[in-house]
PDB file of N, CA, C and O in Angstrom:
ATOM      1  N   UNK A   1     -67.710 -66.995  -8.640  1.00  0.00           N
ATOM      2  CA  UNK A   1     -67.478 -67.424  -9.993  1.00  0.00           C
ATOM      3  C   UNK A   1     -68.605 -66.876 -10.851  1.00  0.00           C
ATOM      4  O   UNK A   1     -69.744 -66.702 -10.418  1.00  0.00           O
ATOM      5  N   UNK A   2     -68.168 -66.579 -12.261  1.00  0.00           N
ATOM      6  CA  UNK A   2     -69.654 -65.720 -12.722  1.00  0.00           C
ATOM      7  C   UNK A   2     -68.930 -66.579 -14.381  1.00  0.00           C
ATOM      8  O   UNK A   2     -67.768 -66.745 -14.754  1.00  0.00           O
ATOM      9  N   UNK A   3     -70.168 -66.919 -14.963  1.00  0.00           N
ATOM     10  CA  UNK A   3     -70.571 -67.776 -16.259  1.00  0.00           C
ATOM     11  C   UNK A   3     -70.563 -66.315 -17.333  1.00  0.00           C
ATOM     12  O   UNK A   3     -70.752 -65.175 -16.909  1.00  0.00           O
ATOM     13  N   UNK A   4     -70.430 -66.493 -18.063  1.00  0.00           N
ATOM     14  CA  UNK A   4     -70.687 -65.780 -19.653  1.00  0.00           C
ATOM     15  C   UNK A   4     -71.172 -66.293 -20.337  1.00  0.00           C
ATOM     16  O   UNK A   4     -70.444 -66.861 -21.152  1.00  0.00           O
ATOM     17  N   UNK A   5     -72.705 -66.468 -20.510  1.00  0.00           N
ATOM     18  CA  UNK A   5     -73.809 -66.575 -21.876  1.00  0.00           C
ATOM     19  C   UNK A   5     -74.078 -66.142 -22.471  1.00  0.00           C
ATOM     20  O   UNK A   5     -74.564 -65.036 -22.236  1.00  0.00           O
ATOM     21  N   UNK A   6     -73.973 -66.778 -24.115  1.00  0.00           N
ATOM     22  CA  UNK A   6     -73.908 -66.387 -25.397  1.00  0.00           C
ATOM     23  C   UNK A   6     -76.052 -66.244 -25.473  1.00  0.00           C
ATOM     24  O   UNK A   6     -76.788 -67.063 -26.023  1.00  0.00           O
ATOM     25  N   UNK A   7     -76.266 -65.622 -25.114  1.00  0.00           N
ATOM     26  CA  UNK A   7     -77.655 -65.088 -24.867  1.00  0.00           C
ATOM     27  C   UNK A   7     -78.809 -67.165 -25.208  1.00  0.00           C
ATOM     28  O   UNK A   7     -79.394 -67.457 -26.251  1.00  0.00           O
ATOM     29  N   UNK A   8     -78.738 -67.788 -24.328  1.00  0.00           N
ATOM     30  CA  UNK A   8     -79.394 -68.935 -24.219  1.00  0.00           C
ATOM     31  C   UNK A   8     -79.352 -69.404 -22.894  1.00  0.00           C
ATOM     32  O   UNK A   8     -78.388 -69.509 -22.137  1.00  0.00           O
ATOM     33  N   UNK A   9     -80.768 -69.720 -22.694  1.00  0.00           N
ATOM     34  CA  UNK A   9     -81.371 -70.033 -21.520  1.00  0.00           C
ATOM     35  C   UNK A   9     -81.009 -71.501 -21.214  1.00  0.00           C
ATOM     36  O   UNK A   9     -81.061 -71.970 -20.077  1.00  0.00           O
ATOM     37  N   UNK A  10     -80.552 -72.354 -22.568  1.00  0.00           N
ATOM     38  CA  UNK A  10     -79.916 -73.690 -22.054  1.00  0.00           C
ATOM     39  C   UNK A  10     -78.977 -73.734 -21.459  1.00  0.00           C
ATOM     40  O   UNK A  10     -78.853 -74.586 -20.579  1.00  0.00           O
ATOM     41  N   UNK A  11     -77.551 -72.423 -21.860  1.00  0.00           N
ATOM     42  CA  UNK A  11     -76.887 -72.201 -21.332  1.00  0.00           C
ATOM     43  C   UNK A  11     -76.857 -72.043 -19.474  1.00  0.00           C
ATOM     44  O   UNK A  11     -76.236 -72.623 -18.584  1.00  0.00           O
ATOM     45  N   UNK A  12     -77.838 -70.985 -19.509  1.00  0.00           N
ATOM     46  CA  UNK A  12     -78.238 -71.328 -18.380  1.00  0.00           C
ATOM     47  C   UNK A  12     -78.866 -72.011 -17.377  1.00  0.00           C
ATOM     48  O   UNK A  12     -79.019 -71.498 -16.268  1.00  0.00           O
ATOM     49  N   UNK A  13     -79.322 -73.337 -17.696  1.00  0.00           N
ATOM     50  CA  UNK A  13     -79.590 -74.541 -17.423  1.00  0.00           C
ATOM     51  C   UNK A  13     -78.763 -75.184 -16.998  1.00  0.00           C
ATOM     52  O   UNK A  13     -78.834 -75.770 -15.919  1.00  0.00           O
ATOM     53  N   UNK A  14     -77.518 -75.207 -18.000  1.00  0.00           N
ATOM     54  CA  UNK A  14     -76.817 -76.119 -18.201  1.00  0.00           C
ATOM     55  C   UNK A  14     -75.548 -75.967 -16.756  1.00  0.00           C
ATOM     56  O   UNK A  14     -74.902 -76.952 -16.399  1.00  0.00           O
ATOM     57  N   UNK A  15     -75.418 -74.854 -16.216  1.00  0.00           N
ATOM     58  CA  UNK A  15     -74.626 -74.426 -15.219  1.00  0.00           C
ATOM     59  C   UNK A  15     -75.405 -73.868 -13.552  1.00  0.00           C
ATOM     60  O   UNK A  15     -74.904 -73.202 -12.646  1.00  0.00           O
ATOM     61  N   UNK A  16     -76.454 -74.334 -13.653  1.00  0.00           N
ATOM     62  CA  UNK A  16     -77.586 -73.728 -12.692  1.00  0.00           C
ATOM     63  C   UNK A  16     -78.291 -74.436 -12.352  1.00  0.00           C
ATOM     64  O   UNK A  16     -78.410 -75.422 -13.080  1.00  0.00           O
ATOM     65  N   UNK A  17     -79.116 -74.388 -11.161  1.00  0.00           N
ATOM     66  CA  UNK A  17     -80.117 -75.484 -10.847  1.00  0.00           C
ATOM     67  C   UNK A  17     -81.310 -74.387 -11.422  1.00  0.00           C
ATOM     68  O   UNK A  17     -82.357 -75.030 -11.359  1.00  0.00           O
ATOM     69  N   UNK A  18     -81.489 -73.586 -11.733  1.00  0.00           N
ATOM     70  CA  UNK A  18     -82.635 -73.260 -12.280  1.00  0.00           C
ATOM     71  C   UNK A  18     -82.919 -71.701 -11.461  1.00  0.00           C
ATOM     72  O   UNK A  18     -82.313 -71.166 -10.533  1.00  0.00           O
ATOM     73  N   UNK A  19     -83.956 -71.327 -12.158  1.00  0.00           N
ATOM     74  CA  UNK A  19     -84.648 -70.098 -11.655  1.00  0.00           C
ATOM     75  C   UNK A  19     -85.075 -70.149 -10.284  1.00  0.00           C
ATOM     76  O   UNK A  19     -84.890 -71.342 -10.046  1.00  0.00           O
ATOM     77  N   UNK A  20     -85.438 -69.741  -9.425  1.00  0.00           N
ATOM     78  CA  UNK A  20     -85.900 -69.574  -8.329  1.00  0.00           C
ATOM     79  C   UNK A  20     -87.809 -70.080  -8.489  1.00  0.00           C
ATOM     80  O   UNK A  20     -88.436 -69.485  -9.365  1.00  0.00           O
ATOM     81  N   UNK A  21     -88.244 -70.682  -7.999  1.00  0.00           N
ATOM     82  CA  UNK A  21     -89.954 -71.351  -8.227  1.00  0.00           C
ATOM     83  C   UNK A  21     -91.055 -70.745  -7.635  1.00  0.00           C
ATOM     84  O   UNK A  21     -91.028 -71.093  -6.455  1.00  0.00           O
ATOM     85  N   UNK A  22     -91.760 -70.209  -7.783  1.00  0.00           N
ATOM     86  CA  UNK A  22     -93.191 -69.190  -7.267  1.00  0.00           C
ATOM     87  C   UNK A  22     -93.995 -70.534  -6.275  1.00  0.00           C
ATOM     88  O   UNK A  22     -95.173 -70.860  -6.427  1.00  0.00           O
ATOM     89  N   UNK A  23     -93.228 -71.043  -5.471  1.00  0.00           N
ATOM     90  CA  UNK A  23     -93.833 -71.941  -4.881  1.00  0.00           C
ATOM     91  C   UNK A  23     -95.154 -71.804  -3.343  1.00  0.00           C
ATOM     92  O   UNK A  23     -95.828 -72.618  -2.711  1.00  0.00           O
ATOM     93  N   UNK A  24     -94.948 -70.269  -3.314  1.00  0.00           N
ATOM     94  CA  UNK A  24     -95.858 -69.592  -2.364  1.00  0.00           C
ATOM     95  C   UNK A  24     -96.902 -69.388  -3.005  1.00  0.00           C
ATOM     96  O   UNK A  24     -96.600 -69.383  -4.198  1.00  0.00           O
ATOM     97  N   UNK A  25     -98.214 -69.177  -2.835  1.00  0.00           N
ATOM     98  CA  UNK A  25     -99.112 -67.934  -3.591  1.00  0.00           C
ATOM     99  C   UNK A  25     -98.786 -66.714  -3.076  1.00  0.00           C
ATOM    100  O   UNK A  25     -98.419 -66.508  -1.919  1.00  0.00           O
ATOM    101  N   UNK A  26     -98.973 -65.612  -4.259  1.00  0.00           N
ATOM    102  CA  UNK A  26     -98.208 -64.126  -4.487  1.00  0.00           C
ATOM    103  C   UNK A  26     -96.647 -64.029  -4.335  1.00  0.00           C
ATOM    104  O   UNK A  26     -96.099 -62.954  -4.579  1.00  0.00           O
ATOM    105  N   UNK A  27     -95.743 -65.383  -3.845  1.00  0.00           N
ATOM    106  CA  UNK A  27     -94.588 -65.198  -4.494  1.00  0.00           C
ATOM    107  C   UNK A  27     -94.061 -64.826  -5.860  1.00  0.00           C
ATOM    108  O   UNK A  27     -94.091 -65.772  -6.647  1.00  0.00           O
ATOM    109  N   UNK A  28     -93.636 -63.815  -6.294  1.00  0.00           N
ATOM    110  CA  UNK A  28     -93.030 -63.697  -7.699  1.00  0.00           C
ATOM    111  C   UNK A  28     -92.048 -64.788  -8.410  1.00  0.00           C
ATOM    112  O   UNK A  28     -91.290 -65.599  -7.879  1.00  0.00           O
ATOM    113  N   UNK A  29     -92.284 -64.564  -9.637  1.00  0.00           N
ATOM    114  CA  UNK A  29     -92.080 -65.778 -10.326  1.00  0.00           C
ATOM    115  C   UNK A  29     -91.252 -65.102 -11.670  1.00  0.00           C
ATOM    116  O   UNK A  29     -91.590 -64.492 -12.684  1.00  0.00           O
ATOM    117  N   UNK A  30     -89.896 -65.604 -11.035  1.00  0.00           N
ATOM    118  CA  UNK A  30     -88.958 -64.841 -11.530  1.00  0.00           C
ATOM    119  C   UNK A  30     -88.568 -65.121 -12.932  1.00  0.00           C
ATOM    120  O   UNK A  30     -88.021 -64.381 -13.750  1.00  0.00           O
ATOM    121  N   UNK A  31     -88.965 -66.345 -13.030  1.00  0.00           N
ATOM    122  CA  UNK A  31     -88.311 -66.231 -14.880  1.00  0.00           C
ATOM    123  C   UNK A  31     -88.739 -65.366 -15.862  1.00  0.00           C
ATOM    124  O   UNK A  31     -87.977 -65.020 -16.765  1.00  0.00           O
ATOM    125  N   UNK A  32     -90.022 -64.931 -15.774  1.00  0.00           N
ATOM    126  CA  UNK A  32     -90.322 -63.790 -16.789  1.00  0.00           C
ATOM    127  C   UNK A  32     -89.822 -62.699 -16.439  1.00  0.00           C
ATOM    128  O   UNK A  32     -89.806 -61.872 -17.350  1.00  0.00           O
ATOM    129  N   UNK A  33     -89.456 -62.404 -15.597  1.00  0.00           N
ATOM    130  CA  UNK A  33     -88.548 -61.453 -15.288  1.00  0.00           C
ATOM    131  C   UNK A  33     -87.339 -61.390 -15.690  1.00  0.00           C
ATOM    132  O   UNK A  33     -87.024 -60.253 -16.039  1.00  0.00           O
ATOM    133  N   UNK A  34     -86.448 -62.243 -15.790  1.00  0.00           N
ATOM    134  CA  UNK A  34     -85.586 -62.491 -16.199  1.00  0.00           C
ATOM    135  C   UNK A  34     -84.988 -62.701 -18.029  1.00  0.00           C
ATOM    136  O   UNK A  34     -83.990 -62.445 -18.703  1.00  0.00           O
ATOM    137  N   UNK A  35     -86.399 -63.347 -18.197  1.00  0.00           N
ATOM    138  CA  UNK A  35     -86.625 -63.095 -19.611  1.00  0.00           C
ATOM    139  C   UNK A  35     -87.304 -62.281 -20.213  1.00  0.00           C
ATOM    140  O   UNK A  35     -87.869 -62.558 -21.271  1.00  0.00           O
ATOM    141  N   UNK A  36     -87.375 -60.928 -19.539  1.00  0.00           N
ATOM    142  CA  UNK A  36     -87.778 -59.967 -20.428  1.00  0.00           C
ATOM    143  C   UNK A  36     -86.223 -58.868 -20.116  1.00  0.00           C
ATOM    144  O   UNK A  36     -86.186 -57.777 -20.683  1.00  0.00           O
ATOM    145  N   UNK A  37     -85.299 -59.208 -19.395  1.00  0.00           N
ATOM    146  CA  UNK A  37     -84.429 -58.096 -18.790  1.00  0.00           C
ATOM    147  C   UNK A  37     -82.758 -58.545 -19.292  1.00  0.00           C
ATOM    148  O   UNK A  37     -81.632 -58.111 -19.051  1.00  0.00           O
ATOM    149  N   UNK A  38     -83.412 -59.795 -20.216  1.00  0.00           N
ATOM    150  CA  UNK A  38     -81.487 -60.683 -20.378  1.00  0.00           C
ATOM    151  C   UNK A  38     -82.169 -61.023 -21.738  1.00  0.00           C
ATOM    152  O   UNK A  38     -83.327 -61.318 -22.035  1.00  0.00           O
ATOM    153  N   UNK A  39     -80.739 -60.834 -22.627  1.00  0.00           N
ATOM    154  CA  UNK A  39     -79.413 -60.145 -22.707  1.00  0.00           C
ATOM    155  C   UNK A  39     -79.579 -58.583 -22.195  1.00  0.00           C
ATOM    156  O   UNK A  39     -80.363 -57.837 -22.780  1.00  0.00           O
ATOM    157  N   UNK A  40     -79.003 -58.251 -21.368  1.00  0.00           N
ATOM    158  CA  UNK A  40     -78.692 -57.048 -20.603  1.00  0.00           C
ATOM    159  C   UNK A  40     -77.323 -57.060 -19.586  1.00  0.00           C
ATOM    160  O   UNK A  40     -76.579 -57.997 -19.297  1.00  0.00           O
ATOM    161  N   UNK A  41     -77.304 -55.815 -19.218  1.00  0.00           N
ATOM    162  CA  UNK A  41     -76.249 -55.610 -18.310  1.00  0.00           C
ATOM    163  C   UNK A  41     -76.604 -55.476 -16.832  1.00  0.00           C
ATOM    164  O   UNK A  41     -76.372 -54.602 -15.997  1.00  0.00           O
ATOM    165  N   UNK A  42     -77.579 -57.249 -16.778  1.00  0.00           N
ATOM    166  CA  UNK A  42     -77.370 -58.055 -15.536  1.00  0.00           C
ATOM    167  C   UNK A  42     -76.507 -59.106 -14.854  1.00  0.00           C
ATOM    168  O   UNK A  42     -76.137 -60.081 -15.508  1.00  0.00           O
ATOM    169  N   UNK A  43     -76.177 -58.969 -13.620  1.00  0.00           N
ATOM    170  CA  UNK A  43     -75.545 -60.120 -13.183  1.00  0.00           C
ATOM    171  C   UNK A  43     -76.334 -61.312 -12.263  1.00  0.00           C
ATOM    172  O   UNK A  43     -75.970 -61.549 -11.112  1.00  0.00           O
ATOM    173  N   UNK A  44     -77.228 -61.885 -12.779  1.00  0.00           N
ATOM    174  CA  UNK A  44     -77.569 -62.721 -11.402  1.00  0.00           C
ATOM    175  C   UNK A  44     -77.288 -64.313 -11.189  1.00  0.00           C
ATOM    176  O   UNK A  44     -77.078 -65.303 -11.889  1.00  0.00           O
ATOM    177  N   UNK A  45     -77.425 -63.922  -9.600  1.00  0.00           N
ATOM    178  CA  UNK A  45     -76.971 -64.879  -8.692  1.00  0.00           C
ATOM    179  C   UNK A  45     -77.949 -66.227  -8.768  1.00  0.00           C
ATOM    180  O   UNK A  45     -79.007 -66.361  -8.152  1.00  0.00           O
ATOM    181  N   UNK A  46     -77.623 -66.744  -9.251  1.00  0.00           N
ATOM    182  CA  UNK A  46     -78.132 -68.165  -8.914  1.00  0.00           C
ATOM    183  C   UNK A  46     -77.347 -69.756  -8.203  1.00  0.00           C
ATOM    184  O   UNK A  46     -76.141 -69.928  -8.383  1.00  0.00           O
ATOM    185  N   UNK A  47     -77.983 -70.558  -7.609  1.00  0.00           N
ATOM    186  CA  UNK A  47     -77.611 -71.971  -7.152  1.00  0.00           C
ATOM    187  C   UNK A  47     -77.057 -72.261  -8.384  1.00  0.00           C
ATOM    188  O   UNK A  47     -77.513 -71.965  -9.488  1.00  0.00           O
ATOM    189  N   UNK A  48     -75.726 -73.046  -8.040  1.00  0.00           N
ATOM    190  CA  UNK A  48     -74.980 -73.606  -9.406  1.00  0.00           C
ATOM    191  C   UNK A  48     -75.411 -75.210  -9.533  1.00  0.00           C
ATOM    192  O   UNK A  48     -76.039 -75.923  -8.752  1.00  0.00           O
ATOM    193  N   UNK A  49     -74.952 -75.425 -10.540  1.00  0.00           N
ATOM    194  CA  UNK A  49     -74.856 -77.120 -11.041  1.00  0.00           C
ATOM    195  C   UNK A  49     -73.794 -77.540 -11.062  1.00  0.00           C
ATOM    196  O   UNK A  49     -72.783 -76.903 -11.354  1.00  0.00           O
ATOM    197  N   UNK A  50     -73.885 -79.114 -10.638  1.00  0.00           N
ATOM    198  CA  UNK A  50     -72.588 -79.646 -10.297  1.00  0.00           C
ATOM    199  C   UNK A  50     -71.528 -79.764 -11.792  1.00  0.00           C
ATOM    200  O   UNK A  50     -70.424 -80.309 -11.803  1.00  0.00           O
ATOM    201  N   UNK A  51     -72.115 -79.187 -12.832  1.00  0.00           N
ATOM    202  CA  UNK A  51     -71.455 -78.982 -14.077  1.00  0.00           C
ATOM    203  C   UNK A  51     -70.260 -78.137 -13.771  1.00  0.00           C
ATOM    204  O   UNK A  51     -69.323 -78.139 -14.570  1.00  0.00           O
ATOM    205  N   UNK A  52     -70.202 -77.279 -12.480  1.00  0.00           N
ATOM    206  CA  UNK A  52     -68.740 -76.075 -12.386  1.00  0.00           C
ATOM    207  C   UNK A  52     -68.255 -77.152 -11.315  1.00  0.00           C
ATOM    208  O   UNK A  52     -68.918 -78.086 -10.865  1.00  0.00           O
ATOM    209  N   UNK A  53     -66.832 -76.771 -10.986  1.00  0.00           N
ATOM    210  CA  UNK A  53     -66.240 -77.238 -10.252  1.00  0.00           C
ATOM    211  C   UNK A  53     -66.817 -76.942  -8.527  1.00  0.00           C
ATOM    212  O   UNK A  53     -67.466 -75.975  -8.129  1.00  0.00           O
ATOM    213  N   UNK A  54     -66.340 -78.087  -7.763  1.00  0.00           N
ATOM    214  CA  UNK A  54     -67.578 -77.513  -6.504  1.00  0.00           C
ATOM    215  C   UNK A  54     -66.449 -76.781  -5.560  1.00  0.00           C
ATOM    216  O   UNK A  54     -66.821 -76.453  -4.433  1.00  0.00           O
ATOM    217  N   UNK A  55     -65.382 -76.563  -5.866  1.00  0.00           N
ATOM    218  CA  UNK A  55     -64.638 -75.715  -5.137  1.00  0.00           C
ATOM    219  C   UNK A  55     -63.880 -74.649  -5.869  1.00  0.00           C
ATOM    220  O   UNK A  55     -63.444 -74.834  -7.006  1.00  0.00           O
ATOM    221  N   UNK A  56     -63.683 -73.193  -5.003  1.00  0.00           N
ATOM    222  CA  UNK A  56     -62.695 -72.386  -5.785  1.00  0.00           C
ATOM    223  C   UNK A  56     -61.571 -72.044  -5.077  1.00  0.00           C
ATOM    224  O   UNK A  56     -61.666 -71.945  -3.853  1.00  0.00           O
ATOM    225  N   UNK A  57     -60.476 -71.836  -5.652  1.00  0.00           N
ATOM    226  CA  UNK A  57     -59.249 -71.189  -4.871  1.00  0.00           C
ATOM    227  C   UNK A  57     -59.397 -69.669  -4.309  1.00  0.00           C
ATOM    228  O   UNK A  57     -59.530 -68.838  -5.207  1.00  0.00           O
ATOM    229  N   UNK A  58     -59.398 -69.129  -2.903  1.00  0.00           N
ATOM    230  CA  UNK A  58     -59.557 -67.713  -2.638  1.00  0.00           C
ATOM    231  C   UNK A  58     -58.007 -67.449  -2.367  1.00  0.00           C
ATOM    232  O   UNK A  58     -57.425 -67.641  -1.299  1.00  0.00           O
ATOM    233  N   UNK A  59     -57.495 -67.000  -3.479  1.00  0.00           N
ATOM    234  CA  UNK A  59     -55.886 -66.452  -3.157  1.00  0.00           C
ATOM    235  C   UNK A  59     -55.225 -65.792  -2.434  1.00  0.00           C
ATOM    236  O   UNK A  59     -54.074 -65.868  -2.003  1.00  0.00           O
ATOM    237  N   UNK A  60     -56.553 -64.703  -2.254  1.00  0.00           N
ATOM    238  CA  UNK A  60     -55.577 -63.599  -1.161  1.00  0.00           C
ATOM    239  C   UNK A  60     -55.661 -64.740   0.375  1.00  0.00           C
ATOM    240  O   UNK A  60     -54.866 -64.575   1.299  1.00  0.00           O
ATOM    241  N   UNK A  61     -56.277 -65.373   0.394  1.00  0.00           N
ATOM    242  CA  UNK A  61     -56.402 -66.506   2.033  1.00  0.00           C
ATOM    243  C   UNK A  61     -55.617 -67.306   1.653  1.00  0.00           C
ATOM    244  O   UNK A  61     -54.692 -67.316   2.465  1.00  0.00           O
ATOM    245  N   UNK A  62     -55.347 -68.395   0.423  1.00  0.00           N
ATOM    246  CA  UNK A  62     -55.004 -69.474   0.406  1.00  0.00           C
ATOM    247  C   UNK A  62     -55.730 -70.759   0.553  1.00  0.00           C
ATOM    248  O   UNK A  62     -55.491 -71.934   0.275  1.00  0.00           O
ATOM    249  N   UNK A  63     -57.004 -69.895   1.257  1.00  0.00           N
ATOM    250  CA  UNK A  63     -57.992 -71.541   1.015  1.00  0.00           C
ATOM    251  C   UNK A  63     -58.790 -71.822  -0.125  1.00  0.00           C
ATOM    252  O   UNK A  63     -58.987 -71.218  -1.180  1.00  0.00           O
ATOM    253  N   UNK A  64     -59.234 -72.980   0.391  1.00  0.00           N
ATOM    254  CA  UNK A  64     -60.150 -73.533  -1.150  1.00  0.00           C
ATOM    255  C   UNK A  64     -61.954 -72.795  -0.653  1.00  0.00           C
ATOM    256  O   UNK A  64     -61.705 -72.382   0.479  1.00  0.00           O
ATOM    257  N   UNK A  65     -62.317 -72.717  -0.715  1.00  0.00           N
ATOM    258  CA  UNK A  65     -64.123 -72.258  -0.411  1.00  0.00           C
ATOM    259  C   UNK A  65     -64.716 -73.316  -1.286  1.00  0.00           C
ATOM    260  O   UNK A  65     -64.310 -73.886  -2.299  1.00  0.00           O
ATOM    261  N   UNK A  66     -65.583 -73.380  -0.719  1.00  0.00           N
ATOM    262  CA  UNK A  66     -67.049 -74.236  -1.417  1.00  0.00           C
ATOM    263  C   UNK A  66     -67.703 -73.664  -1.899  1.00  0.00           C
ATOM    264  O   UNK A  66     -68.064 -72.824  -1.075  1.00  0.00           O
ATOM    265  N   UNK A  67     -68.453 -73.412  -3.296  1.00  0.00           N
ATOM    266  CA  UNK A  67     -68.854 -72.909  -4.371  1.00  0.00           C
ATOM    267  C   UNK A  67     -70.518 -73.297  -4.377  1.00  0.00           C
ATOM    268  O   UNK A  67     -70.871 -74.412  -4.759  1.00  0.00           O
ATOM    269  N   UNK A  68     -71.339 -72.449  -3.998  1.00  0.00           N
ATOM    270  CA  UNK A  68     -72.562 -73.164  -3.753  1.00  0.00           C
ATOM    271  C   UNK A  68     -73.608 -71.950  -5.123  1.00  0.00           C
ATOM    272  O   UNK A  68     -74.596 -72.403  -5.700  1.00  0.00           O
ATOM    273  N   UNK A  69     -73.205 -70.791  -5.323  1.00  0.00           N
ATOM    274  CA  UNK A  69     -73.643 -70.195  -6.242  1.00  0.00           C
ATOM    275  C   UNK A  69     -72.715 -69.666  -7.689  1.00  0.00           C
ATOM    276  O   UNK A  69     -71.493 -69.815  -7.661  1.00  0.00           O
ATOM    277  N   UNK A  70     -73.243 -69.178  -8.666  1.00  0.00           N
ATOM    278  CA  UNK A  70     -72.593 -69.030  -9.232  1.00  0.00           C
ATOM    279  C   UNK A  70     -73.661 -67.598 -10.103  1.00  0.00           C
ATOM    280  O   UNK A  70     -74.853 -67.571 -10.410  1.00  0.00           O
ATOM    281  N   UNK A  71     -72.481 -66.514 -10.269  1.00  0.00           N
ATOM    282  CA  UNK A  71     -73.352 -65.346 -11.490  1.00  0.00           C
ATOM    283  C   UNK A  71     -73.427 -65.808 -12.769  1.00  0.00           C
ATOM    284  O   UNK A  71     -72.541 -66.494 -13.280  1.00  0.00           O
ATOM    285  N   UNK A  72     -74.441 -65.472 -13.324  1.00  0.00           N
ATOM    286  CA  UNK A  72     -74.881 -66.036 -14.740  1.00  0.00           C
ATOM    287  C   UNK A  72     -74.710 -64.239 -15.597  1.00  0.00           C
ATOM    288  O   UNK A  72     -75.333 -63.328 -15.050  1.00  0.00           O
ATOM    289  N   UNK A  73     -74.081 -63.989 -16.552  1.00  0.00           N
ATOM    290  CA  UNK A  73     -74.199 -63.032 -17.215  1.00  0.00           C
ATOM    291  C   UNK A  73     -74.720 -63.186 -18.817  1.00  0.00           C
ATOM    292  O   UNK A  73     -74.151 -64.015 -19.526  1.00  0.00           O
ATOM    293  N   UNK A  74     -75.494 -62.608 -19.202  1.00  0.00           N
ATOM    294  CA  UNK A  74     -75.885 -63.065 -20.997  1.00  0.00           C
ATOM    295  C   UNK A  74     -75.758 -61.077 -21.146  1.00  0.00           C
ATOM    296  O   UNK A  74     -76.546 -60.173 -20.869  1.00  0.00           O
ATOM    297  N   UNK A  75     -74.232 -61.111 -21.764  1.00  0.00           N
ATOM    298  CA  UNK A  75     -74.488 -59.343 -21.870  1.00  0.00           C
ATOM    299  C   UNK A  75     -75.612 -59.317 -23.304  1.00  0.00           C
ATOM    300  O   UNK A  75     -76.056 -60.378 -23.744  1.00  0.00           O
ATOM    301  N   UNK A  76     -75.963 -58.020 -23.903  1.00  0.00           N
ATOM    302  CA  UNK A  76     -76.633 -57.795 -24.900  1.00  0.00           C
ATOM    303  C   UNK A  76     -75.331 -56.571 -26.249  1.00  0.00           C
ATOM    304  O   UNK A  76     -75.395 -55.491 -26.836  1.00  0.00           O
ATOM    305  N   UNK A  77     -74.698 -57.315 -26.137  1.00  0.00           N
ATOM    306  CA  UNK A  77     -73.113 -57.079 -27.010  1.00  0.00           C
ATOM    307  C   UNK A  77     -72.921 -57.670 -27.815  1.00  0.00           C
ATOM    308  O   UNK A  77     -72.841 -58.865 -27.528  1.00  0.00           O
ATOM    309  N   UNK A  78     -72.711 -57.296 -29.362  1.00  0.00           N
ATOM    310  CA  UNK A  78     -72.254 -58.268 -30.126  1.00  0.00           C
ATOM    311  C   UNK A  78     -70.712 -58.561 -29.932  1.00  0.00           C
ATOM    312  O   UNK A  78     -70.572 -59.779 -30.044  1.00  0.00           O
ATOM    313  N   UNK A  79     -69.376 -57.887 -29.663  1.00  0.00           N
ATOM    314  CA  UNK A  79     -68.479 -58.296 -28.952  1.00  0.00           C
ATOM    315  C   UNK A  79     -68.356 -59.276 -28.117  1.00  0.00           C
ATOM    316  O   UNK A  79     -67.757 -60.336 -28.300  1.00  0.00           O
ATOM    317  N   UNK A  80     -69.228 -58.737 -26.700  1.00  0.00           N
ATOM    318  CA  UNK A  80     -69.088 -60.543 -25.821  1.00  0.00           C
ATOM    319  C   UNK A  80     -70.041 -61.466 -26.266  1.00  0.00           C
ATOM    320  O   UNK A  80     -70.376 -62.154 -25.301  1.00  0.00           O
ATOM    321  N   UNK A  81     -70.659 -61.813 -27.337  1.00  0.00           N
ATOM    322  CA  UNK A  81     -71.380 -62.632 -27.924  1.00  0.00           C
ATOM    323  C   UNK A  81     -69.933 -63.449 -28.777  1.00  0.00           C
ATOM    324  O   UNK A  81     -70.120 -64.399 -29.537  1.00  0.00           O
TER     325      UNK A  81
END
């Protein structure tokens, strides 16, 4: 499942458990990264929030899957804006 953000980071809050956390020392610490590279023509993967539905339909199988991530996109388009 992949989100479409109107270029806001609440947005992406609001559907996400959040950025990934620099909880090592010399782990990278991805939100500035992220906020220097979006609105762009990125897709990333993040842990979802129980704000999306927690299951999706996979059609070509017929089953339901469990939905544990979700893509976040904020293009840099005034169109998909």
């Amino acid at each position: 499942m992949a989100v479409c953000c109107r270029g806001s980071f609440q947005e992406v809050a609001y559907y996400t458990l959040g950025f990934p956390a620099a909880n090592t020392p010399g782990q990278q610490n991805w939100f500035p990264v992220f906020k220097r590279v979006l609105p762009g023509p990125y897709t990333i993967i993040l842990p979802a929030s129980k704000n999306l539905p927690g299951q999706c339909v996979d059609f070509m199988k017929g089953k339901t899957i469990h939905r544990k991530s979700v893509g976040i996109r904020m293009p840099d388009d005034a169109v998909c804006k």
